[in-house]
C-alpha positions as CSV (number, residue, x, y, z in Angstrom):
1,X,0.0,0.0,0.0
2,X,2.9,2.2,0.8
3,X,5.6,0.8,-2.1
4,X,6.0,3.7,-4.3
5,X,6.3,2.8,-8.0
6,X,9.5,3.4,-9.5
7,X,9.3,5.0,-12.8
8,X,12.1,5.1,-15.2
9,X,12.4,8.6,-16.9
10,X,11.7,9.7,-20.9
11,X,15.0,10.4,-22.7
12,X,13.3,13.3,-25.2
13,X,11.9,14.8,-21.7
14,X,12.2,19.0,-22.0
15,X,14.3,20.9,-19.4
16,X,11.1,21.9,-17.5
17,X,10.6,18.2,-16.3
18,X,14.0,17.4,-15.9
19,X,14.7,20.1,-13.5
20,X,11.9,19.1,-12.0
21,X,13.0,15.2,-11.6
22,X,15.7,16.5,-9.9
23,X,13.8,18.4,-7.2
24,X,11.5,15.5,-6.7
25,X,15.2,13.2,-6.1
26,X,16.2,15.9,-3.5
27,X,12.7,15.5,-1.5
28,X,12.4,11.9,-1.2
29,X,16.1,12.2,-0.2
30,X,15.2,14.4,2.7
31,X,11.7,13.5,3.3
32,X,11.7,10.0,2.5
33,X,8.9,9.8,0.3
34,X,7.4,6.3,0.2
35,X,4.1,7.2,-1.4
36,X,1.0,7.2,-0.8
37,X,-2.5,7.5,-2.4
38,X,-4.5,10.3,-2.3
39,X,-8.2,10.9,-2.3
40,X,-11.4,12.0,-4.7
41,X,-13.9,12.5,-6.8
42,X,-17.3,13.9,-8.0
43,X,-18.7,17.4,-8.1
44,X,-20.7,19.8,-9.1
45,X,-20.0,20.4,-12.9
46,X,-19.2,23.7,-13.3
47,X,-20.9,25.9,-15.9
48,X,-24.2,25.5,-14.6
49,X,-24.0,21.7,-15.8
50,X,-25.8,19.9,-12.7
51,X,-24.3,17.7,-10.2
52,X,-22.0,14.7,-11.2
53,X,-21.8,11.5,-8.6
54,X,-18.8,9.6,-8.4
55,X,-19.1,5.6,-8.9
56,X,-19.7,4.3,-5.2
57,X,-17.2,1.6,-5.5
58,X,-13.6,1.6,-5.9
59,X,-12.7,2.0,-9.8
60,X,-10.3,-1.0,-11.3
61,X,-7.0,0.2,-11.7
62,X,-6.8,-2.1,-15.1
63,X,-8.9,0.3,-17.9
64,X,-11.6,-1.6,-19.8
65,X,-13.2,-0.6,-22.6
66,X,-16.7,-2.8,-22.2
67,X,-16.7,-1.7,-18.4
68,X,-20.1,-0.6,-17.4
69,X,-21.2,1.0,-13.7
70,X,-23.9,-0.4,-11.9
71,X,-26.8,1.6,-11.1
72,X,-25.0,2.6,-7.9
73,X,-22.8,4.3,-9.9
74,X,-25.2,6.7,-11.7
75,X,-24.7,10.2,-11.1
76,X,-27.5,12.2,-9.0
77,X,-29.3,15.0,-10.0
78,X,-28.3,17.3,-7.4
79,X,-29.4,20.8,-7.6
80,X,-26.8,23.1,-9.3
81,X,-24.4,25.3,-7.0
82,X,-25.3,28.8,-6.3
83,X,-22.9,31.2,-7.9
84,X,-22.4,33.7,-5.0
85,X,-21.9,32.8,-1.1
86,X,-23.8,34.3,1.3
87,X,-22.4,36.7,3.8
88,X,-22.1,34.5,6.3
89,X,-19.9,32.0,4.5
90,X,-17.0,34.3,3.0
91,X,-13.8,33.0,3.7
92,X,-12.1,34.2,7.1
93,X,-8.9,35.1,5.1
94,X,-7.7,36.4,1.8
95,X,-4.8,37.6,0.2
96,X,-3.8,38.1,-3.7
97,X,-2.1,35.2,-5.6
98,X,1.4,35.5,-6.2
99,X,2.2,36.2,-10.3
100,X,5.9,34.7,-10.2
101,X,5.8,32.5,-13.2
102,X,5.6,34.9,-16.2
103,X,3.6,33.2,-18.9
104,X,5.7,31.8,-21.2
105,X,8.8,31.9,-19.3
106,X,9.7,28.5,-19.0
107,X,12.5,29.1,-16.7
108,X,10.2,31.2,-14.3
109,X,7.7,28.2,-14.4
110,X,10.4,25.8,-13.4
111,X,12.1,28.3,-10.6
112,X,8.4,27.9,-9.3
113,X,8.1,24.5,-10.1
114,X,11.1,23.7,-8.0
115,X,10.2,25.9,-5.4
116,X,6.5,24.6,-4.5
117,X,7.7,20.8,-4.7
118,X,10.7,21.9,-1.9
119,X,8.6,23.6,0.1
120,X,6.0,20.9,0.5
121,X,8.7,18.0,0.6
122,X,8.9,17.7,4.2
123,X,4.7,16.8,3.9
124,X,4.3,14.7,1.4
125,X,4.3,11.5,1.5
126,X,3.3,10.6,-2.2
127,X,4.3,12.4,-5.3
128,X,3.9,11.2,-8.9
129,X,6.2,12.9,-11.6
130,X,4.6,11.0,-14.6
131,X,7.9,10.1,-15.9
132,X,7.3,6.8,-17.8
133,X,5.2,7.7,-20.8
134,X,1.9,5.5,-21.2
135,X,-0.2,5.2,-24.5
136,X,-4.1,5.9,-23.7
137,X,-5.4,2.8,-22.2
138,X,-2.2,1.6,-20.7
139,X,-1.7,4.6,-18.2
140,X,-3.8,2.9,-15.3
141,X,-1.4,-0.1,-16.0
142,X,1.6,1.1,-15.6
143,X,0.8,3.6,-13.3
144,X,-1.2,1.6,-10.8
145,X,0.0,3.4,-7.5
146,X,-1.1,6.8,-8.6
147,X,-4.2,6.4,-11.2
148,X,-7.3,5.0,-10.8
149,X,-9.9,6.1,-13.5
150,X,-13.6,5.7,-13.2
151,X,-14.5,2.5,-15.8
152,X,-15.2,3.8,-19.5
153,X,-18.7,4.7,-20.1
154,X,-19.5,5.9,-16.4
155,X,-22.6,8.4,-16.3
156,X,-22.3,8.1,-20.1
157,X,-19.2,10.6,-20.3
158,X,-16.1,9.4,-19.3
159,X,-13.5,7.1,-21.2
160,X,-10.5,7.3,-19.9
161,X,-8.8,4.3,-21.2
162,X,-9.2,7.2,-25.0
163,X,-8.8,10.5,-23.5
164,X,-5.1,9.3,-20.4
165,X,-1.8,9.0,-21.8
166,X,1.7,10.2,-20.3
167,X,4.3,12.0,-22.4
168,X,7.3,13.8,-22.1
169,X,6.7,14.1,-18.3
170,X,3.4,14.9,-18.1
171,X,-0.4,13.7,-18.2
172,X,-2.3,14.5,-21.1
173,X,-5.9,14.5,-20.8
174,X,-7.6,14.7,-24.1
175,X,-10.5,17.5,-24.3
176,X,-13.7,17.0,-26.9
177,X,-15.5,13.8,-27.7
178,X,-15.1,12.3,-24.1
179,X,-15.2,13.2,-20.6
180,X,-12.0,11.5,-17.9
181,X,-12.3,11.1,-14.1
182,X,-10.0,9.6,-11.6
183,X,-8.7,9.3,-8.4
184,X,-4.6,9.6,-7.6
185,X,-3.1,7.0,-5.8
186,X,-3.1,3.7,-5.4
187,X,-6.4,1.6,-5.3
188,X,-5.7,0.4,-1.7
189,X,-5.2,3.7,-0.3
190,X,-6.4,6.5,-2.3
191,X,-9.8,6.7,-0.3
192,X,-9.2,7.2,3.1
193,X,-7.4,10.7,3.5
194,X,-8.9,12.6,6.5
195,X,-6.4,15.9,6.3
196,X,-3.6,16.8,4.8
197,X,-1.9,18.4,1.9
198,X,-2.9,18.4,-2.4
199,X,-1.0,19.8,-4.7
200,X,-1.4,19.7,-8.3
201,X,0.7,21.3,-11.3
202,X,-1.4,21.9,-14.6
203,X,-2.5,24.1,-17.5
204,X,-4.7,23.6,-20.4
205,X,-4.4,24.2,-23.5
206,X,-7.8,24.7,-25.9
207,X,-10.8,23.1,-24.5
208,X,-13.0,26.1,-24.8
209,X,-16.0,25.2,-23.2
210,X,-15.0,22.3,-20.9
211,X,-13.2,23.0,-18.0
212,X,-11.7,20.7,-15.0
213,X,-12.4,20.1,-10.9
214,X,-10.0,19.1,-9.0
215,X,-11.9,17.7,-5.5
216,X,-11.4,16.5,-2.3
217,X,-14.5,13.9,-2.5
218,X,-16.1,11.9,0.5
219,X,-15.3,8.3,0.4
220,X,-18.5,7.5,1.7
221,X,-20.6,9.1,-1.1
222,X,-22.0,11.4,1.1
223,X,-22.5,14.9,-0.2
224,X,-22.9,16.5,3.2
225,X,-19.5,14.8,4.5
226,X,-18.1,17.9,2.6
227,X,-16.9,19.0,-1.1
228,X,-13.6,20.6,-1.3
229,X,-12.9,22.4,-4.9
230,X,-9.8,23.3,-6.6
231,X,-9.0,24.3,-9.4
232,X,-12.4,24.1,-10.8
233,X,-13.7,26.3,-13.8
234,X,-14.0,26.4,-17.6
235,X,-10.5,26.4,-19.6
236,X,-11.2,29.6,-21.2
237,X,-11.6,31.5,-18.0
238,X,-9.8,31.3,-14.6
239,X,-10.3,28.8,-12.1
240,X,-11.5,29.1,-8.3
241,X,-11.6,27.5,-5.4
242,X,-15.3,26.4,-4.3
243,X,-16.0,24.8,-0.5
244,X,-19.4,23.4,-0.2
245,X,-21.9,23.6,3.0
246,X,-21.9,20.1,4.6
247,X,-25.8,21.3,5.7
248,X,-27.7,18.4,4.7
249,X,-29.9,20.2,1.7
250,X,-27.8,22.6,1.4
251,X,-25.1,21.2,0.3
252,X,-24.7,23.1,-2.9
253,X,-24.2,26.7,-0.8
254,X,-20.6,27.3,-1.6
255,X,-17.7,30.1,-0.9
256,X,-16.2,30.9,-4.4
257,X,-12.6,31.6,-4.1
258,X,-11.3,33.7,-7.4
259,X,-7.3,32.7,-8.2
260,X,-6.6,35.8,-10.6
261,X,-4.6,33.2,-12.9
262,X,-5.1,31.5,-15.9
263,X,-5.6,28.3,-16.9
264,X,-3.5,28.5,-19.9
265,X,-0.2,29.4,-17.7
266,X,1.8,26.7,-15.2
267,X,0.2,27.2,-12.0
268,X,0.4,25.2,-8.9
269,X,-2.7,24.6,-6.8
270,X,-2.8,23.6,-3.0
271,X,-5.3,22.6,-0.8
272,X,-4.3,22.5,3.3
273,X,-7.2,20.7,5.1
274,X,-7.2,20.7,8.9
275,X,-9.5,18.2,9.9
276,X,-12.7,19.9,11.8
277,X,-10.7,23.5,11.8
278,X,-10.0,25.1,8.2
279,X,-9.3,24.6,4.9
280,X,-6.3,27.2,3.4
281,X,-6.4,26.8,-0.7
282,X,-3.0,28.2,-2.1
283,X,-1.9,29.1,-5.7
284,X,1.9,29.0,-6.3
285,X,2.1,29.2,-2.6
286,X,0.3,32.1,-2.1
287,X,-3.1,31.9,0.4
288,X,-5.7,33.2,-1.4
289,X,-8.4,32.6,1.3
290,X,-9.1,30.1,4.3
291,X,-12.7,28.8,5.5
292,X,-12.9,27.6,9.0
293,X,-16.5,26.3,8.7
294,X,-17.5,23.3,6.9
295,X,-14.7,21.4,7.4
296,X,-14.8,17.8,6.8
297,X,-13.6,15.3,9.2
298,X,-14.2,11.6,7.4
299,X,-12.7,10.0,5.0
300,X,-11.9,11.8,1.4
301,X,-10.2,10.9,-1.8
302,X,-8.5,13.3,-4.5
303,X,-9.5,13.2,-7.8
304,X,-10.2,15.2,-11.2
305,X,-13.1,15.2,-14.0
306,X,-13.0,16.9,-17.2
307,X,-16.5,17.2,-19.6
308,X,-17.1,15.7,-22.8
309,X,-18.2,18.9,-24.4
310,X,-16.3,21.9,-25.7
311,X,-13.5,22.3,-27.9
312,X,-10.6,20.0,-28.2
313,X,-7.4,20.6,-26.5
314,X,-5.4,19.0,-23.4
315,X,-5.4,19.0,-19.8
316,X,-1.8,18.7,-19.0
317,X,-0.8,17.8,-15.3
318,X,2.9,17.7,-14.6
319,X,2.9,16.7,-11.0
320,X,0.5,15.3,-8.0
321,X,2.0,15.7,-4.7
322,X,-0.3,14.6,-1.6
323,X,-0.2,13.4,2.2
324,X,-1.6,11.0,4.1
């Protein structure tokens, strides 16, 4: 459960990933990384597009291209999130996000890069660098400790056994024609995180008209056992942060957390969750607000979703860094 896969790394990989590799050696060095899974899944869609359940059992980590949920599986009907929070639910603590990286400065990206992985070494207990490339349908395969997708033809939009592949250190997630969702980390472990640290590295490129959420998901199914959001939002506009009410009926009440960046540009996003006290949501290391009601205290794994609408393009995701 804790063996962390050992991935050997692409020879045509660009400097970005390499430098990279080099500050995720230095961490496990001095943190002894051993990995572990993380946690996730399900949301409310954003763009008005109504809630999506996750499947209720754990997903195969082997991708099959006949495999269909049960009814359990089916996503709910939940009524869609309200845009604004109320007054009573902003978030205790705010402060702007930090615009280090320039866009399209690769070697302010990687400074940053670098930086955010150091910084949350000492943490983490499982990172995945994506640094054995995977054709689409093999990724789940050969990444077994860090990627469980749901099975192909879930809620009738996700395949991710067509849309997952790794390349040149990354994870390219294929945008139009098919939705993906996952969970990060291993199938044995990924669902019972209660606290900790998420990190993910990512941009997108096209996709106009889809968009991503990242989530901290209850294990247990249980909307009210708390939603955590981030990034979430359509590619062509920036993402937010979203924390849900854990009210019972109210559950799609939400404080909206604005980032200021763009999904088009490097950007790391953090999520510090303090069982029963607050949750902190960082980009590039900077707080940009913490919520200290709501707070989930139960099990939780981490996980993504991407649409099967919009224009084509790719969800790329560099790194996944998480604790137990």
């Amino acid at each position: 459960m804790r063996d962390r896969a050992q991935h050997a790394s692409t020879t045509n990989r660009p400097t970005r990933h390499r430098r990279s590799r080099v500050v995720l050696a230095a961490a496990a060095a001095s943190a002894l990384l051993i990995g572990v899974p993380t946690a996730a899944s399900a949301h409310g869609w954003w763009g008005g597009r109504g809630h999506q359940s996750p499947p209720t059992a754990p997903v195969s980590p082997t991708p099959t291209d006949d495999a269909t949920p049960s009814d359990d599986a089916s996503p709910t009907d939940e009524a869609a999130p309200t845009e604004t929070p109320s007054a009573d639910s902003a978030p205790i603590e705010e402060s702007a996000p930090s615009d280090d990286a320039t866009p399209g400065d690769d070697t302010a990206a990687d400074d940053a890069a670098q930086a955010d992985l150091i910084s949350l070494a000492p943490d983490t207990s499982f990172v995945e660098n994506f640094d054995l490339s995977a054709v689409t349908g093999l990724v789940s395969r050969l990444y077994p400790q860090a990627w469980q997708p749901y099975p192909d033809g879930t809620s009738g939009i996700y395949e991710p056994s067509k849309t997952v592949s790794v390349h040149d250190g990354v994870m390219d997630v294929q945008l139009g024609g098919a939705g993906t969702a996952g969970t990060f980390g291993s199938r044995a472990g990924a669902y019972d995180h209660v606290g900790g640290t998420f990190s993910v590295r990512a941009k997108a490129t096209g996709g106009d008209g889809n968009g991503a959420a990242f989530m901290l998901w209850p294990s247990s199914d249980k909307w009210s056992d708390g939603e955590i959001d981030f990034p979430e939002g359509n590619f062509d506009q920036s993402p937010s942060a979203f924390h849900h009410s854990m009210t019972p009926g109210h559950e799609a009440e939400r404080v909206q957390l604005g980032t200021g960046v763009s999904w088009r540009d490097w950007h790391t996003y953090t999520i510090d969750w303090d069982p029963g006290k607050s949750v902190t949501y960082k980009v590039d290391g900077k707080v940009i607000g913490t919520v200290t009601h709501d707070v989930p205290t139960t099990e939780h794994r981490f996980m993504f979703q991407t649409g099967n609408w919009g224009d084509s393009g790719n969800l790329l995701i560099d790194w996944v860094a998480t604790t137990e």
